[in-house]
N, CA, C and O atoms as a GROMACS GRO file, in nm:
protein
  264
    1UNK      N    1  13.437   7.210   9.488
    1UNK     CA    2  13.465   7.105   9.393
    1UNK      C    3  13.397   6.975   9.440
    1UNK      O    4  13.369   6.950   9.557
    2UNK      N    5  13.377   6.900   9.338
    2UNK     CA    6  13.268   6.797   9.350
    2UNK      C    7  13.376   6.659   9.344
    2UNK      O    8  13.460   6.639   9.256
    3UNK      N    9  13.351   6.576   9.457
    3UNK     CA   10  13.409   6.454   9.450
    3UNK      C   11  13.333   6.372   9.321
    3UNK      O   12  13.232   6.408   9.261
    4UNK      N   13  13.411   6.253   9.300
    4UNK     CA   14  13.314   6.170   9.207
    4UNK      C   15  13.219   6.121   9.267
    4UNK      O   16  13.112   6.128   9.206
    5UNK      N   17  13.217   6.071   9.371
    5UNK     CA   18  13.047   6.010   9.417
    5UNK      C   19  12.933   6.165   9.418
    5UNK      O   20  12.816   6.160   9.378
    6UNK      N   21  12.973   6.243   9.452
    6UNK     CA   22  12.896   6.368   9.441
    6UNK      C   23  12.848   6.400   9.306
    6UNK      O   24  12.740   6.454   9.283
    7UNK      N   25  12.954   6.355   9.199
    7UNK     CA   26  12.947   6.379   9.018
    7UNK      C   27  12.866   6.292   9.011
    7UNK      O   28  12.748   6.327   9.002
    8UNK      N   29  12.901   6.144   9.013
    8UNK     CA   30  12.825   6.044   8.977
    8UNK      C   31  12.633   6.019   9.061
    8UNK      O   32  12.550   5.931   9.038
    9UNK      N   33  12.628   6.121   9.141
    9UNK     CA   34  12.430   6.100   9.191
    9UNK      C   35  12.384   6.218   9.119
    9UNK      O   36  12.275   6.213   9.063
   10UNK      N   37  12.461   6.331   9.114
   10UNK     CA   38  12.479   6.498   9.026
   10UNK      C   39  12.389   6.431   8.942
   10UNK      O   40  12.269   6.461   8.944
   11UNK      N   41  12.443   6.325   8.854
   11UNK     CA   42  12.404   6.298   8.686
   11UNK      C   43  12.303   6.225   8.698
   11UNK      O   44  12.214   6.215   8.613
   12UNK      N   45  12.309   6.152   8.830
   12UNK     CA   46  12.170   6.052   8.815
   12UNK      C   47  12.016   6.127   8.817
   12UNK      O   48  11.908   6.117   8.760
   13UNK      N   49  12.091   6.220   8.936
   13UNK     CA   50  11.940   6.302   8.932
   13UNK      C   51  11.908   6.335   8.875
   13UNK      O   52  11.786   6.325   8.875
   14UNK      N   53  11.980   6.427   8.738
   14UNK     CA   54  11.945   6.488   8.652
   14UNK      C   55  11.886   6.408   8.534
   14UNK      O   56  11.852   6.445   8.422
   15UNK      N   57  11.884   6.295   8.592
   15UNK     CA   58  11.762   6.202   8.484
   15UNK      C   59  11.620   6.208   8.478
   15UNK      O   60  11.572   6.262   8.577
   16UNK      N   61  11.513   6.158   8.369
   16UNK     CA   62  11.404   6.189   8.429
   16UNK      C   63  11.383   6.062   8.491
   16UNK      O   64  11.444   5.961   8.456
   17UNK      N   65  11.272   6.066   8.609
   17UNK     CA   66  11.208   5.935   8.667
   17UNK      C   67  11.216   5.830   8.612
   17UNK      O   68  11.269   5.732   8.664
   18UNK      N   69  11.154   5.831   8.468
   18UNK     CA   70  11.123   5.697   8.386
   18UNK      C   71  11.292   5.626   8.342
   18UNK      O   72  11.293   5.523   8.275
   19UNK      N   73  11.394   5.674   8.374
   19UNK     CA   74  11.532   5.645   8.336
   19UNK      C   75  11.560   5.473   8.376
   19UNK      O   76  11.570   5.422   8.487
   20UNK      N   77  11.567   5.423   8.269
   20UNK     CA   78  11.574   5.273   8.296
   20UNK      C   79  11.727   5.259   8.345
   20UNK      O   80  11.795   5.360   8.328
   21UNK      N   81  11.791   5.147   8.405
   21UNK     CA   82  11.903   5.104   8.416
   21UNK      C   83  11.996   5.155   8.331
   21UNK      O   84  12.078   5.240   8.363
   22UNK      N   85  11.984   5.100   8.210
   22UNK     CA   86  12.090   5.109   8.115
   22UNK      C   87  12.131   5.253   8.070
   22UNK      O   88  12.242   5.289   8.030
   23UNK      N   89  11.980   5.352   8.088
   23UNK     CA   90  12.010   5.460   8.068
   23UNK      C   91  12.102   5.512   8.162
   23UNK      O   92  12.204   5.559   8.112
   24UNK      N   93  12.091   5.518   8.312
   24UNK     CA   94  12.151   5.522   8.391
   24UNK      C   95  12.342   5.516   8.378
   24UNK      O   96  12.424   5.603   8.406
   25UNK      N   97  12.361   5.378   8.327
   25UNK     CA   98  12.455   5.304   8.300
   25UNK      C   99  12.568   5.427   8.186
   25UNK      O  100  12.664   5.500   8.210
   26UNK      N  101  12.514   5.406   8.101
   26UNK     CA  102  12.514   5.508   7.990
   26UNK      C  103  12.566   5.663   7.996
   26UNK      O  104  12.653   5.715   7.926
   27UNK      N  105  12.503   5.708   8.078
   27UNK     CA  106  12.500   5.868   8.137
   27UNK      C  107  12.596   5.890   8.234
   27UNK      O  108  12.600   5.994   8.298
   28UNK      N  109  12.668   5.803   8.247
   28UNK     CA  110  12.768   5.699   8.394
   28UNK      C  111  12.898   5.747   8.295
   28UNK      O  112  12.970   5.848   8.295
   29UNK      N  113  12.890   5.610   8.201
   29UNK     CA  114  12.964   5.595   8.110
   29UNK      C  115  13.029   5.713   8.021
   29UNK      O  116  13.148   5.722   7.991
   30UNK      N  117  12.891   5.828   7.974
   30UNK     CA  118  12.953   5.948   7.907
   30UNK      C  119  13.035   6.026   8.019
   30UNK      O  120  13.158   6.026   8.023
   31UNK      N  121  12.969   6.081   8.093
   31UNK     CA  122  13.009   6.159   8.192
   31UNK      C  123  13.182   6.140   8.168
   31UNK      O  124  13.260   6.223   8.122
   32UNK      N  125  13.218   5.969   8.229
   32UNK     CA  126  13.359   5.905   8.219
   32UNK      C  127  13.427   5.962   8.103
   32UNK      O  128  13.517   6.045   8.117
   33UNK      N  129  13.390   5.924   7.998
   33UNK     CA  130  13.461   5.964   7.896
   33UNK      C  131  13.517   6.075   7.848
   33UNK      O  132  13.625   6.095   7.792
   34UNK      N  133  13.371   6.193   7.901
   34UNK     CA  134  13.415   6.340   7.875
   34UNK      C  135  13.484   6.377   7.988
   34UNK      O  136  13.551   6.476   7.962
   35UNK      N  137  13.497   6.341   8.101
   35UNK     CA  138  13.574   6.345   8.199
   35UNK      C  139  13.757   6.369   8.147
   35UNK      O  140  13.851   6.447   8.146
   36UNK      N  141  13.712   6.240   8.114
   36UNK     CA  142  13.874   6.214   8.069
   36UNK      C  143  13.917   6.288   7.943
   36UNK      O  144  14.034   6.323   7.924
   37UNK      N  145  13.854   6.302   7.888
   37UNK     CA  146  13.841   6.408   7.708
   37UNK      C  147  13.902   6.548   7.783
   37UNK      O  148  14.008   6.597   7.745
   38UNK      N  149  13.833   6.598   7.878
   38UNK     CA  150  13.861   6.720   7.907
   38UNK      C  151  13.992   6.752   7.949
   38UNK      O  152  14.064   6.843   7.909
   39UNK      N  153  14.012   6.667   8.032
   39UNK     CA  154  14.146   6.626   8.102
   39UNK      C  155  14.300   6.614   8.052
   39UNK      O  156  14.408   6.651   8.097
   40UNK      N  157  14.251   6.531   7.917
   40UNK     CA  158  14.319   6.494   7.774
   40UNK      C  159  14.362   6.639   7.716
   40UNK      O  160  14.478   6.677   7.722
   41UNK      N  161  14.256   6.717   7.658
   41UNK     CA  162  14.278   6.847   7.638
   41UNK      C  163  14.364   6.943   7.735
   41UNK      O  164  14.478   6.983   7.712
   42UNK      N  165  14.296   6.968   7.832
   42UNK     CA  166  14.385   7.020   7.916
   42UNK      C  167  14.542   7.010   7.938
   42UNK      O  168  14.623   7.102   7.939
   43UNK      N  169  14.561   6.899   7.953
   43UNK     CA  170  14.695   6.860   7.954
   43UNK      C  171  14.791   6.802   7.829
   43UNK      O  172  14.892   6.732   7.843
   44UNK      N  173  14.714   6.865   7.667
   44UNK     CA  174  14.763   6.868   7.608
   44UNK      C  175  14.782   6.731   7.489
   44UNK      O  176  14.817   6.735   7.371
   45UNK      N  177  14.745   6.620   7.575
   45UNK     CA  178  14.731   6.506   7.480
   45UNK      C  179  14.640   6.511   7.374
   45UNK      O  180  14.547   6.430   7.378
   46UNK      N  181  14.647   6.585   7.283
   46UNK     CA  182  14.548   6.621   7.182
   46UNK      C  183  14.647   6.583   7.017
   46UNK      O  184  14.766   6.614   7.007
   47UNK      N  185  14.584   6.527   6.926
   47UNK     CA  186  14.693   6.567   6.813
   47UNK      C  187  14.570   6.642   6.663
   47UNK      O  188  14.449   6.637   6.681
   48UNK      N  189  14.608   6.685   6.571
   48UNK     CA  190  14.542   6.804   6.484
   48UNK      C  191  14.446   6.665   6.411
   48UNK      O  192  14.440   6.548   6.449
   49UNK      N  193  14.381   6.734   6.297
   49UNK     CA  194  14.310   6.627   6.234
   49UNK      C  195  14.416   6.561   6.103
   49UNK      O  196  14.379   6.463   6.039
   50UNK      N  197  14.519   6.614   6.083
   50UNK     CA  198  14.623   6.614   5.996
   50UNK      C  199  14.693   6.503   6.040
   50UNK      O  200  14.746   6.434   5.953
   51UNK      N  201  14.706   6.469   6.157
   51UNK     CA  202  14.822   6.418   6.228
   51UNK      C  203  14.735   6.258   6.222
   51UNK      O  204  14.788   6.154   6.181
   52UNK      N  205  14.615   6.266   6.267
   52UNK     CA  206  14.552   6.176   6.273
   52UNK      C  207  14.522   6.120   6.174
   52UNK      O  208  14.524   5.996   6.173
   53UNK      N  209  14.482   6.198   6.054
   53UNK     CA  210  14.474   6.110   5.920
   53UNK      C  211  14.605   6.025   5.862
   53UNK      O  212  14.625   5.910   5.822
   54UNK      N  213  14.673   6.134   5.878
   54UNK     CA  214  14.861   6.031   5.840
   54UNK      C  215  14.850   5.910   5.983
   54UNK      O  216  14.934   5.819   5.980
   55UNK      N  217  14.767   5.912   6.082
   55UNK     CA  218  14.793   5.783   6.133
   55UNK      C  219  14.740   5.688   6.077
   55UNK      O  220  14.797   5.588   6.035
   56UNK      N  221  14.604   5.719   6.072
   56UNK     CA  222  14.497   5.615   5.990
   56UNK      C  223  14.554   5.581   5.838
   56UNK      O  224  14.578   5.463   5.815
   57UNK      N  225  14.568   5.640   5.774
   57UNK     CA  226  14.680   5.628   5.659
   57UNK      C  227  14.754   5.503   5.659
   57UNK      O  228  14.727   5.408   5.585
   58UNK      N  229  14.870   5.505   5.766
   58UNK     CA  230  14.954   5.427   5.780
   58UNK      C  231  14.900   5.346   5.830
   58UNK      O  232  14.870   5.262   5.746
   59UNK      N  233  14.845   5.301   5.992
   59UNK     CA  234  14.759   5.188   5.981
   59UNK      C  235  14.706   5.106   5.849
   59UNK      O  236  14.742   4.991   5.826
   60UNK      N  237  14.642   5.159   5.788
   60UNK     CA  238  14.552   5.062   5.740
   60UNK      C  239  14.604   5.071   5.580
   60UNK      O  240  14.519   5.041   5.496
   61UNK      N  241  14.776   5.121   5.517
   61UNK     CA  242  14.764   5.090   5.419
   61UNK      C  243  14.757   4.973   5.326
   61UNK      O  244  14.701   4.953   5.218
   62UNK      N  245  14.826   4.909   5.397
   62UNK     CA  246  14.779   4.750   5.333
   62UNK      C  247  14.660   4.712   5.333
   62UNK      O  248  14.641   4.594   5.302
   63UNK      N  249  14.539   4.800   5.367
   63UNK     CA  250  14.395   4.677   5.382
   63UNK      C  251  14.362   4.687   5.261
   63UNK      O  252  14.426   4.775   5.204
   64UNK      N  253  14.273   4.623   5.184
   64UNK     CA  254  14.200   4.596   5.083
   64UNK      C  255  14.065   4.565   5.090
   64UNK      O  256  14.027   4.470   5.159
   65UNK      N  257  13.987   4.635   5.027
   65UNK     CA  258  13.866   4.586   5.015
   65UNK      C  259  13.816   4.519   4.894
   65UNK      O  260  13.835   4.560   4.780
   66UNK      N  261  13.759   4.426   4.921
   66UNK     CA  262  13.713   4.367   4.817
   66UNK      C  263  13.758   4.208   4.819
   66UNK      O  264  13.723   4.133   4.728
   0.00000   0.00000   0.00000
């Protein structure tokens, strides 16, 4: 098993040469996210697409456009 500093050069290398900063930055950044996505899943913090629309629903029924 791979520590994070081991994850985090893993991904750098796997850049090509020409990889500017930000790309760098970026590829940093996803990694993080799906990190935690997976993690999320795993342990169940997930809700259906059903569940989520009745959130958005309620959020935002008062907005108006226009």
């Amino acid at each position: 098993m791979l520590n994070e500093k081991q994850e985090i050069l893993e991904t750098i290398n796997a850049l090509p040469d020409d990889t500017t900063c930000d790309d760098n930055s970026y590829s940093l950044y996803l990694q993080s996210k799906l990190k935690k996505s997976q993690d999320d899943i795993k342990n169940g913090r997930v809700m259906t697409v059903e569940e989520s629309r009745g959130r958005m629903r309620k959020k935002y029924a008062n907005f108006n456009v226009g």
